[in-house]
N, CA and C atoms as an extended XYZ file, in Angstrom:
231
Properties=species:S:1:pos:R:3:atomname:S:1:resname:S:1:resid:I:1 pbc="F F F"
N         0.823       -1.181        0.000 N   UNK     1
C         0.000        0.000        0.000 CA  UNK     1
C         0.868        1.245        0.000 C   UNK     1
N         2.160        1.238        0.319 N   UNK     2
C         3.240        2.136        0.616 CA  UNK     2
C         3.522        3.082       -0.858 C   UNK     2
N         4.141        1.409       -1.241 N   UNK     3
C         4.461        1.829       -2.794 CA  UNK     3
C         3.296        2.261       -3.734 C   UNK     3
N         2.269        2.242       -4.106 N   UNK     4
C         1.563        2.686       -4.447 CA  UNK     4
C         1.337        4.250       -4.247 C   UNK     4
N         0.799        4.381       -2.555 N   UNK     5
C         1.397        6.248       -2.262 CA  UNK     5
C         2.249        6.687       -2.663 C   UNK     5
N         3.661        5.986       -2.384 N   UNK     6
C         4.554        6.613       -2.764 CA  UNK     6
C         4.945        6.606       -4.578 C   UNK     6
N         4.322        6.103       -5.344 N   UNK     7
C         4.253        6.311       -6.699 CA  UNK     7
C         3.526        7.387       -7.048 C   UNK     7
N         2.443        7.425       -6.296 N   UNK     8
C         1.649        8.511       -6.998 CA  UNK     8
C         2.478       10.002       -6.265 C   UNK     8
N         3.040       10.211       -5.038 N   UNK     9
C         3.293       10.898       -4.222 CA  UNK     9
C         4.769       11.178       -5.416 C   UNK     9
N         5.400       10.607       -5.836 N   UNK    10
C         6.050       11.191       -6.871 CA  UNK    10
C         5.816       11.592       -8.074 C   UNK    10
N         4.644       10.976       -8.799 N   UNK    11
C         4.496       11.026       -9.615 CA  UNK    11
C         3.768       12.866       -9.641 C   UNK    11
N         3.091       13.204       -8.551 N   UNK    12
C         2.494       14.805       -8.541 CA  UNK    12
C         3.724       15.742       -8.193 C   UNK    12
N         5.220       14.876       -7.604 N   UNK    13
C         5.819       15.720       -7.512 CA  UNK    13
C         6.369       15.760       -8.931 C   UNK    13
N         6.563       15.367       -9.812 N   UNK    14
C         7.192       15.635      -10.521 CA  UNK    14
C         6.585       16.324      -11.718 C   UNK    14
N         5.263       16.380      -11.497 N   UNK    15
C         4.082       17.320      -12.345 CA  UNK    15
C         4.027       18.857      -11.885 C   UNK    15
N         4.310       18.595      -10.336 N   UNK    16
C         4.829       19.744       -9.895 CA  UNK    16
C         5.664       20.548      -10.315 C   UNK    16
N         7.275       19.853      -10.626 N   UNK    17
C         8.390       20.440      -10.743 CA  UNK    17
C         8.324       20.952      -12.030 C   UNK    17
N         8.021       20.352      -13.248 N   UNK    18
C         7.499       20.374      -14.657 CA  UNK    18
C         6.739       21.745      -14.861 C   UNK    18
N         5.735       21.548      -14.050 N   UNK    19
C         4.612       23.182      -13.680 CA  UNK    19
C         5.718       24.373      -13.362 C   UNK    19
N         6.566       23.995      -12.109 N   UNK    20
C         7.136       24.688      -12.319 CA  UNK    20
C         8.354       25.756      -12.804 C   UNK    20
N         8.885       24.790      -13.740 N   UNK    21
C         9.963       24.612      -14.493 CA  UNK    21
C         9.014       25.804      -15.632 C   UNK    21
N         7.676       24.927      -16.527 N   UNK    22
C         7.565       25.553      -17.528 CA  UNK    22
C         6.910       27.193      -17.140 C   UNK    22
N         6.269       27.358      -15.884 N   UNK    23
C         6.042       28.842      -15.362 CA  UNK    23
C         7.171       29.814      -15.325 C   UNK    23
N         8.296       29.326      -14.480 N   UNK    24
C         9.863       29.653      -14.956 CA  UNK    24
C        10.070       30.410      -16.213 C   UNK    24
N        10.242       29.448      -17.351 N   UNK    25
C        10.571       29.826      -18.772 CA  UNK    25
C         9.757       30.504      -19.177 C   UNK    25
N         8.348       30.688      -18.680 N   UNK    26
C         7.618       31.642      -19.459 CA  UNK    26
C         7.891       33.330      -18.946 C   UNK    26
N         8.290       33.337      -17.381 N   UNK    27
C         7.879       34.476      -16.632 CA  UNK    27
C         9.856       34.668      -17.337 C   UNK    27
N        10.534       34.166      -17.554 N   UNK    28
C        12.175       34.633      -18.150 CA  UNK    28
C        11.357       34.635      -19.458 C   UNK    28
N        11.105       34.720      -20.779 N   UNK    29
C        10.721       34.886      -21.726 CA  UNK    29
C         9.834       36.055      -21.972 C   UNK    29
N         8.672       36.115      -21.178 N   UNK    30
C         8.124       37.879      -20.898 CA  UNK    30
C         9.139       38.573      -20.413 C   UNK    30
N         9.951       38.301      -19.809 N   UNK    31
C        10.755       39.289      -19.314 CA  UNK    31
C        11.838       39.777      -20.085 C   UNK    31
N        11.987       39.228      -21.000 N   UNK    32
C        13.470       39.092      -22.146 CA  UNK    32
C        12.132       40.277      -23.266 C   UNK    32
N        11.129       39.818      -23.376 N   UNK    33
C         9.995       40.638      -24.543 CA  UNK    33
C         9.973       42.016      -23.847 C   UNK    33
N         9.462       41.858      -22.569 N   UNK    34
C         9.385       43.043      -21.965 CA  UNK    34
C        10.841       44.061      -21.786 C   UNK    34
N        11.514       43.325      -22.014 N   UNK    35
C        13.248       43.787      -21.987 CA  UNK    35
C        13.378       44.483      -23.750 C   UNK    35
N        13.317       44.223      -24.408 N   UNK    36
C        13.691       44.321      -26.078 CA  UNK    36
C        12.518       45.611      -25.806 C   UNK    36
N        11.142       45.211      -25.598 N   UNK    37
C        10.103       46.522      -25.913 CA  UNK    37
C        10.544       48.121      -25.228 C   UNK    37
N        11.137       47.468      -24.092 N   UNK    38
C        11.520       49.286      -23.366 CA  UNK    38
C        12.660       49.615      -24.441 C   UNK    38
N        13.647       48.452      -24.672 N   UNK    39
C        15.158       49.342      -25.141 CA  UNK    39
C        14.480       49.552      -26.452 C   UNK    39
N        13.538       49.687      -27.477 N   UNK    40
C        13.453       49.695      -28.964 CA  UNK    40
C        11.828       50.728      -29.165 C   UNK    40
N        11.531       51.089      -28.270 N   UNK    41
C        10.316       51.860      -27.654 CA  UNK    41
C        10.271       52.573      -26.828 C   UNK    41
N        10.563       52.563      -25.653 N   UNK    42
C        10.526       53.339      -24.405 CA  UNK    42
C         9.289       53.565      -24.115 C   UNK    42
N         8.710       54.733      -23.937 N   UNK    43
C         7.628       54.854      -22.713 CA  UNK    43
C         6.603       54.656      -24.090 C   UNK    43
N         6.382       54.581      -25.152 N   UNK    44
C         5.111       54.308      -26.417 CA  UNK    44
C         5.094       52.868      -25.799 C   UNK    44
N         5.881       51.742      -25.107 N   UNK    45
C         5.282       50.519      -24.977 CA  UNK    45
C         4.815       50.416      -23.646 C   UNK    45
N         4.655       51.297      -22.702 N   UNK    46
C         3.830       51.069      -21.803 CA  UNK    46
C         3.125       50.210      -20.977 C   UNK    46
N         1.994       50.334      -22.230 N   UNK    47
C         0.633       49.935      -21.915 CA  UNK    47
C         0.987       48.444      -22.359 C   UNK    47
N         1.717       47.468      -23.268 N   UNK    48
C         1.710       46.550      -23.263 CA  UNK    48
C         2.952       45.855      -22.640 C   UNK    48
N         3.871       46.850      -21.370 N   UNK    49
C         4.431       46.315      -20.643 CA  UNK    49
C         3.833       46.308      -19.294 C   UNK    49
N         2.439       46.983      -19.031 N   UNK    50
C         1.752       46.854      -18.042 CA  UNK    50
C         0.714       45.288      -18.688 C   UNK    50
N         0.715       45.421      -19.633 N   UNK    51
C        -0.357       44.039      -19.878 CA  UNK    51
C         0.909       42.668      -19.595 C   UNK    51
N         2.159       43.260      -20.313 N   UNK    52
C         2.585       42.101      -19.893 CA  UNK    52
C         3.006       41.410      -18.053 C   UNK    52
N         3.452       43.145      -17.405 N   UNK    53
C         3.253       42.780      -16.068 CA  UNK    53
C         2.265       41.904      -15.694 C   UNK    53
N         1.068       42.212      -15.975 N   UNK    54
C        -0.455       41.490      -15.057 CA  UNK    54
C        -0.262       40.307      -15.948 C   UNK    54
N         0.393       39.879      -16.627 N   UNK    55
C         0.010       38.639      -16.975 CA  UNK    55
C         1.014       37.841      -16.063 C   UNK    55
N         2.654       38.151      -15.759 N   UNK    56
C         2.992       37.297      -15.314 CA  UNK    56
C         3.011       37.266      -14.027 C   UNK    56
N         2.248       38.616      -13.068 N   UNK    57
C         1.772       38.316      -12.403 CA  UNK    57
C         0.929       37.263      -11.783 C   UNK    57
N        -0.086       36.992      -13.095 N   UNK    58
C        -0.962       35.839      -12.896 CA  UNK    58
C        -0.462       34.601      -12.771 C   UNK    58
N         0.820       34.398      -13.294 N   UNK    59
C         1.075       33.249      -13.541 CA  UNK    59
C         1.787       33.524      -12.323 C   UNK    59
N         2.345       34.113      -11.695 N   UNK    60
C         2.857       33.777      -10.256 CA  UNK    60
C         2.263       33.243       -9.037 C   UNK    60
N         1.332       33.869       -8.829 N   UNK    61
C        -0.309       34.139       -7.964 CA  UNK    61
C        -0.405       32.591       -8.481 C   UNK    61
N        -1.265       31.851       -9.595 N   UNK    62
C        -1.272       30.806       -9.929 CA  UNK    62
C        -0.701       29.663       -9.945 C   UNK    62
N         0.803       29.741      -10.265 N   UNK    63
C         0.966       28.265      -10.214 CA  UNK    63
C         2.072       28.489       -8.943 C   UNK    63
N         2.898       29.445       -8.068 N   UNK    64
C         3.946       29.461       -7.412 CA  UNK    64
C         3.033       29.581       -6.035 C   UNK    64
N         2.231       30.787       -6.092 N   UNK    65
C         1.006       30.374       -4.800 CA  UNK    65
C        -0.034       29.873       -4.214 C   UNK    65
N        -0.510       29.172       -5.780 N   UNK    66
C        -1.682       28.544       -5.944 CA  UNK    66
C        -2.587       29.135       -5.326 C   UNK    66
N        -3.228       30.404       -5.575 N   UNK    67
C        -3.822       31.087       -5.200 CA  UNK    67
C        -5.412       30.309       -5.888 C   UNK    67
N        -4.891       29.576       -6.954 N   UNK    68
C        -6.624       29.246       -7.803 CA  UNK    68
C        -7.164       27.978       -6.793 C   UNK    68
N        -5.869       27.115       -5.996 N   UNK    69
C        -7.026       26.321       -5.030 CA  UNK    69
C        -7.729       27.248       -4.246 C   UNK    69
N        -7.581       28.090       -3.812 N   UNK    70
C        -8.426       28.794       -2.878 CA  UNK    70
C       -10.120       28.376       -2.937 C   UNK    70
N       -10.602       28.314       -4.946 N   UNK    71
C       -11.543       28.497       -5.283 CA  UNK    71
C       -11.732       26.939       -5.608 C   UNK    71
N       -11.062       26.015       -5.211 N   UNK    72
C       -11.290       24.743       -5.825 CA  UNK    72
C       -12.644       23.921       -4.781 C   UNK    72
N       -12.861       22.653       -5.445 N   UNK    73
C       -13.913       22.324       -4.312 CA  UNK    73
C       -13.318       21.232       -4.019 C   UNK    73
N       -12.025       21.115       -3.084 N   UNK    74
C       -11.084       19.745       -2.519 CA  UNK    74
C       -11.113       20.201       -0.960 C   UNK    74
N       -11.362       19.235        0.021 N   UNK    75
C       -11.339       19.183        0.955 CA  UNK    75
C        -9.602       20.566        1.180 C   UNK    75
N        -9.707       20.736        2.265 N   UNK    76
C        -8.946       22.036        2.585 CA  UNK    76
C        -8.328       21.396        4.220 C   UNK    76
N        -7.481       21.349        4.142 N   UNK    77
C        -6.791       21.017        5.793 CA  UNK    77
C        -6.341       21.677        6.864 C   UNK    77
């Protein structure tokens, strides 16, 4: 019964790490876009370096604090 937990008990960690590996590369990749738009634009990109802020905001809030279980319907401990 051990091994079994402990299969699945790795198996979410490593869905975990994956989650957060690919959140990683995305929030360095907006940031490299958001990097090129100030030096080749300056203050005309703004507004879509504030869109890009709130986005990777979201993705922080989401997968690093899991702020979306809050709203889930799983028992809570």
């Amino acid at each position: 019964m051990s091994d079994h937990h402990s299969s699945e008990s790795s198996a979410s960690k490593s869905g975990i790490f994956i989650r957060g590996n690919t959140a990683a590369i995305a929030l360095a990749v907006i940031t490299v876009v958001e990097f090129i738009m100030a030096a080749a634009f300056g203050i005309e990109s703004a507004v879509w370096m504030l869109l890009l802020a709130i986005i990777k905001a979201g993705i922080i809030m989401n997968i690093f604090m899991g702020i979306s279980r809050l709203w889930s319907e799983e028992d809570h401990h």
